[in-house]
N, C-alpha and C positions, 0 to 999 in steps of 0.2 A: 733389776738392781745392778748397777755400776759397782761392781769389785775394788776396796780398797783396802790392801794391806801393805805394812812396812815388812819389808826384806833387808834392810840393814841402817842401822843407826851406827853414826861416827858423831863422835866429839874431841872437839877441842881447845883447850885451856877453856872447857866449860861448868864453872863452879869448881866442883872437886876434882875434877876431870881434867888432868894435861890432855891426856889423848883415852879416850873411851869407846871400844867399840863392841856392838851386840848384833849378833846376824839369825832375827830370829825366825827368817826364812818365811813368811805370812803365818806363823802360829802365833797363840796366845801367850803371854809369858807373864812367871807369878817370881818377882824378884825376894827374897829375904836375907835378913842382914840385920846387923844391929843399928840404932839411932846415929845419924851420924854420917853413917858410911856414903852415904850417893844415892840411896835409892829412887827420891823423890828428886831429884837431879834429871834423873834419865826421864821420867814423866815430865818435868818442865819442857829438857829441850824436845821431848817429840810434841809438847802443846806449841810451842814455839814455828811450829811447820803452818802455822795460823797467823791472821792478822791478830795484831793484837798484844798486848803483855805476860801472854801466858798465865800457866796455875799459880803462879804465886804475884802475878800484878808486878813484879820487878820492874826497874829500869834497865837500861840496855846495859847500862857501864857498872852495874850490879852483879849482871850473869857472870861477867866475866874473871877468868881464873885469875887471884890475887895471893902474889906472896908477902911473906913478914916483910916491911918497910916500903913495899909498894904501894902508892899514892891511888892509882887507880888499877880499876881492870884490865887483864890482858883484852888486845883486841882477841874475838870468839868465833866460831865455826861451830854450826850445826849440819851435818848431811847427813842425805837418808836415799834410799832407794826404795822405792811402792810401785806394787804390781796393777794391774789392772785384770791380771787373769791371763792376761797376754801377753805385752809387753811392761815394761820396767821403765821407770823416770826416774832421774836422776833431778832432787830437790835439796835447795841450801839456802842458809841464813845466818848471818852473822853480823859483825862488825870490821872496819878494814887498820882502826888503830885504837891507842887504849883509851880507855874513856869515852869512847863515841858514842854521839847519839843518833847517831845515823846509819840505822839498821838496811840490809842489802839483803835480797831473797832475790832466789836462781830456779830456775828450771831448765834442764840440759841445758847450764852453762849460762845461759842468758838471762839478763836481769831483768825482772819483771816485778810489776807492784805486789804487794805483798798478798792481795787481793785474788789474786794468781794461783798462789797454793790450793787456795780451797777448789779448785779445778781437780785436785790429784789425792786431797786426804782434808779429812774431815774431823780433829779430836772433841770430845767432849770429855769433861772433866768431871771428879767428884774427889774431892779434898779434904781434910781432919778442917781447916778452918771455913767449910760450909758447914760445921756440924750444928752452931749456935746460928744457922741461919734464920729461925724464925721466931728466935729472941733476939738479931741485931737491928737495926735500922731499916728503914723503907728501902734505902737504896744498894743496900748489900744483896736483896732477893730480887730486886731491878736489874741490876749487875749479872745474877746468876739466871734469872728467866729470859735475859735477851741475849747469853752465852747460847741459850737453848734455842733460840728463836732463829740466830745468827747460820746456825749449824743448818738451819731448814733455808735461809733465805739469806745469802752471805750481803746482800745488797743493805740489809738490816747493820749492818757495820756501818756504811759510809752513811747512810739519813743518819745516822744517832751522831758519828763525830758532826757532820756537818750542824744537825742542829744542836750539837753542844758548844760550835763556835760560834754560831750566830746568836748563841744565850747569854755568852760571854761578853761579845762584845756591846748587845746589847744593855749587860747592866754596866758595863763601862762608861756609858754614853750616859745612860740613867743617874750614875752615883758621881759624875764629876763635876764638882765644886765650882771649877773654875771656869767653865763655860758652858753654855747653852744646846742642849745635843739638838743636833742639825734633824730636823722632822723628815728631809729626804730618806736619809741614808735609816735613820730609826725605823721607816714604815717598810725599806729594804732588806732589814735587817729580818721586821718581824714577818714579812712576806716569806722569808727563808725559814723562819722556823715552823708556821706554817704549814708548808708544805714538806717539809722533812717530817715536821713534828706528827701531823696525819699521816703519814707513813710509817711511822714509829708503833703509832695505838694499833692502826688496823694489821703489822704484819704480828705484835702481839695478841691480836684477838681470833687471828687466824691458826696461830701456833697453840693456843691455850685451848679453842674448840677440838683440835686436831688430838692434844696430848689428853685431855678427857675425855674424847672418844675410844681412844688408846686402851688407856687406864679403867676405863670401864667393860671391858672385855676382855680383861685380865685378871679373871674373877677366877681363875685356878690357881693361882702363884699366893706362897704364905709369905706375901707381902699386906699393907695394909692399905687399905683404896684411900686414895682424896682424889677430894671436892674442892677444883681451882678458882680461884675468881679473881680477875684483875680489877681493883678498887679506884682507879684514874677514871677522872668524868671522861678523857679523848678518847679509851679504853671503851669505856663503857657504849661509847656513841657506837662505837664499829661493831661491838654487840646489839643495837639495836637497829643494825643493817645500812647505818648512813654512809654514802660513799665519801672515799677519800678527801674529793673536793668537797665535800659540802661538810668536814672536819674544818679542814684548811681553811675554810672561810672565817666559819665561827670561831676558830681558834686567833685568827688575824684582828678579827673584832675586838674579842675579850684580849688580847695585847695590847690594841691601842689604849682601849679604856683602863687597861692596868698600869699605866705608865708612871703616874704620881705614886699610887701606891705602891709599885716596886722597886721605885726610886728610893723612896722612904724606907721601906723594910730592909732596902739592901740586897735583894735576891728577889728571881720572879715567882710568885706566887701561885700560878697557875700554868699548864703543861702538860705533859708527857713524863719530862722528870720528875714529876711527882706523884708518879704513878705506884702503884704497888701491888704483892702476889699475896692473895692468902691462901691459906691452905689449911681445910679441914681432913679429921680422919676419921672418913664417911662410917665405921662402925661402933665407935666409942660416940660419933657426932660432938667432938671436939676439937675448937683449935689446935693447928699441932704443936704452938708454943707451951700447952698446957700438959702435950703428953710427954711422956720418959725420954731418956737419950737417945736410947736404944730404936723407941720406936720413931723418932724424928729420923733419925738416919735411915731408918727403913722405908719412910715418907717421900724421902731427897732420892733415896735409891731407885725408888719401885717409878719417880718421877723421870729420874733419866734411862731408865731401863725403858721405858714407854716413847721415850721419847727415841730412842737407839731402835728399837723395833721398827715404830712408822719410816722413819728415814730409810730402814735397810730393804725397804718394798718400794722406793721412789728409782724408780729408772731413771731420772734427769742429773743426779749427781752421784756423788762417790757414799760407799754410806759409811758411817763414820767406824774411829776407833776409839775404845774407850781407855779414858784412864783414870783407872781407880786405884786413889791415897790411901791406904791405912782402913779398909774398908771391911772387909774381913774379922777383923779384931773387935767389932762392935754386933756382927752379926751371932747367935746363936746356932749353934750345928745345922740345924736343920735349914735358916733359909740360907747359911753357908754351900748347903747342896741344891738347893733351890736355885741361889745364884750360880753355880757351875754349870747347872742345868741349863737355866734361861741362857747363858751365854753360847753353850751349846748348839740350842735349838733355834737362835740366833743367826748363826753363825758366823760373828762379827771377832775383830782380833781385838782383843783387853787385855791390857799392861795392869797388874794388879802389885799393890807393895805390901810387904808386913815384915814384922820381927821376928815371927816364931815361923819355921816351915813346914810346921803342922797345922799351920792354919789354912794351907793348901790343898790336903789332902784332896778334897775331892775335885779337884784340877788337876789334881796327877794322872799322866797318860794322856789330855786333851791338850794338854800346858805344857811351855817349856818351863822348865824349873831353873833360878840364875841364884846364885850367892853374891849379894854383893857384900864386899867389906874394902875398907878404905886401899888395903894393898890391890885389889883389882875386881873382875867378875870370874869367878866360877860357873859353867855351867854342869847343872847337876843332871843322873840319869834320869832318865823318864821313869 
């Protein structure tokens, strides 16, 4: 396992944050505070240490610190220092003026693609708005399963933009009125999706065998087992052992033949993006859209808790940090100690937020403990 913890988070003019800084030295740390204050602030910018839009999907000119009568955001600074066990690096992100949409990430000083980071730190997230995740849309648990997938195989980033461009401009060519889309560049287009797009299924089907193997040997934790199944046919093929290219093919075929018909509909029909996560809870043998709040959350937890495990046994990268939204306050005492437990036995660093600081207790003494309120942070005794 490749050692990854933050040793110190700075912010600036970030959200609530003129200047914010927390040094929590590679420990875990359980923030409380009232609504309001910052807390979930500080988990954005450490998800921000990632390619990507972070835990809340923001825009860049979003993050940024906004006072009364200001037009836009301040330009914004993230920095952080991660150990390896050994040595310390020195990682940033931000923006260089206000409103910008052109985000900048550093490693010791040097500008590197954003892609870069996941070299040094690996977040994985769990959120108050994944709580309705398997009452929202197909494409909200798409979003959240290839967050997971990403964290195992950061290469899963660049096929999905790539074939989200070439999808785009694909139905542009499709839905344009005024001329006739050029059949080269169309069969170029789908050539590209193709081959990103088979990339796409199989590093999801690779991720999901992995996370149910996980989860199925996690049969001591008063957590609740599911039973994953990705319900996309490109999915599905890589489940029945086809390789990459012989997805890419078939999938290039069924493009060209969907040409009229996705012209017409407006959107293409057939994909990768159309894939979807279901998720049973293998002891009740129900949908988990059908069970309690309570126990969904515990579904989504015990998913990325599974998923944080196998990563922290891969020697080839860093293994991630967790951050957990508002997480606590939906669990019940007991798997509240269960999750301090697994965290423990883990031994992985998690950023945890809530209201009350006795929803920490049984983090106290493994955890740093922080008060955040709008005037600053406190850190509290052990």
């Amino acid at each position: 396992m490749t050692i990854a913890v933050l040793t110190s988070l700075t912010l600036t003019d970030f959200r609530s944050y003129s200047l914010g800084a927390l040094q929590p030295a590679g420990r875990s740390v359980w923030l409380a505070g009232p609504n309001g204050a910052g807390k979930t602030n500080l988990l954005e910018a450490i998800s921000l240490l990632s390619p990507g839009r972070g835990l809340r999907g923001a825009s860049l000119a979003e993050v940024g610190r906004r006072q009364p009568g200001e037009r836009a955001g301040r330009a914004w600074a993230v920095s952080a220092r991660v150990s390896d066990g050994q040595d310390e690096t020195r990682l940033g992100t931000g923006t260089d003026s206000p409103g910008s949409s052109r985000r900048l990430t550093r490693v010791e000083g040097a500008t590197v693609p954003p892609g870069r980071l996941t070299d040094h730190i690996r977040p994985i997230w769990l959120t108050p708005a994944q709580d309705r995740l398997f009452l929202e849309a197909a494409g909200d648990r798409r979003r959240f399963f290839d967050r997971l997938v990403f964290a195992a195989e950061p290469l899963h980033a660049a096929h999905a933009s790539a074939y989200d461009k070439a999808l785009r401009e694909r139905m542009r060519l499709l839905t344009d009125e005024t001329a006739s889309p050029d059949p080269l560049w169309l069969s170029a287009l789908e050539t590209r999706m193709a081959e990103h797009g088979s990339a796409l299924a199989a590093a999801r089907w690779r991720t999901l065998a992995a996370l149910q193997a996980e989860i199925d040997s996690r049969t001591d934790r008063p957590f609740p087992r599911a039973i994953l199944t990705l319900t996309g046919e490109w999915e599905t093929l890589a489940a029945q052992g086809l390789a990459e290219d012989e997805i890419g093919a078939r999938l290039a075929a069924v493009l060209v033949l969907a040409r009229g018909r996705d012209g017409a509909a407006g959107r293409a029909l057939t994909g990768p993006h159309r894939g979807d996560l279901a998720v049973v809870h293998a002891e009740k043998d129900r949908p988990a859209a059908e069970c309690s709040t309570g126990e969904q959350k515990a579904l989504i937890l015990n998913l990325v808790l599974a998923q944080a495990a196998r990563l922290s046994r891969a020697f080839s990268a860093p293994n991630p940090v967790l951050l957990l939204d508002e997480v606590a306050a939906h669990l019940d005492p007991l798997r509240r100690s269960a999750l301090a437990a697994e965290i423990a036995a883990l031994g992985l660093q998690v950023f945890l937020t809530g209201t009350d600081a006795s929803l920490f207790d049984p983090f106290k003494g493994q955890a740093l403990g922080v008060r955040v309120e709008p005037s600053g942070l406190t850190v509290l005794d052990d």
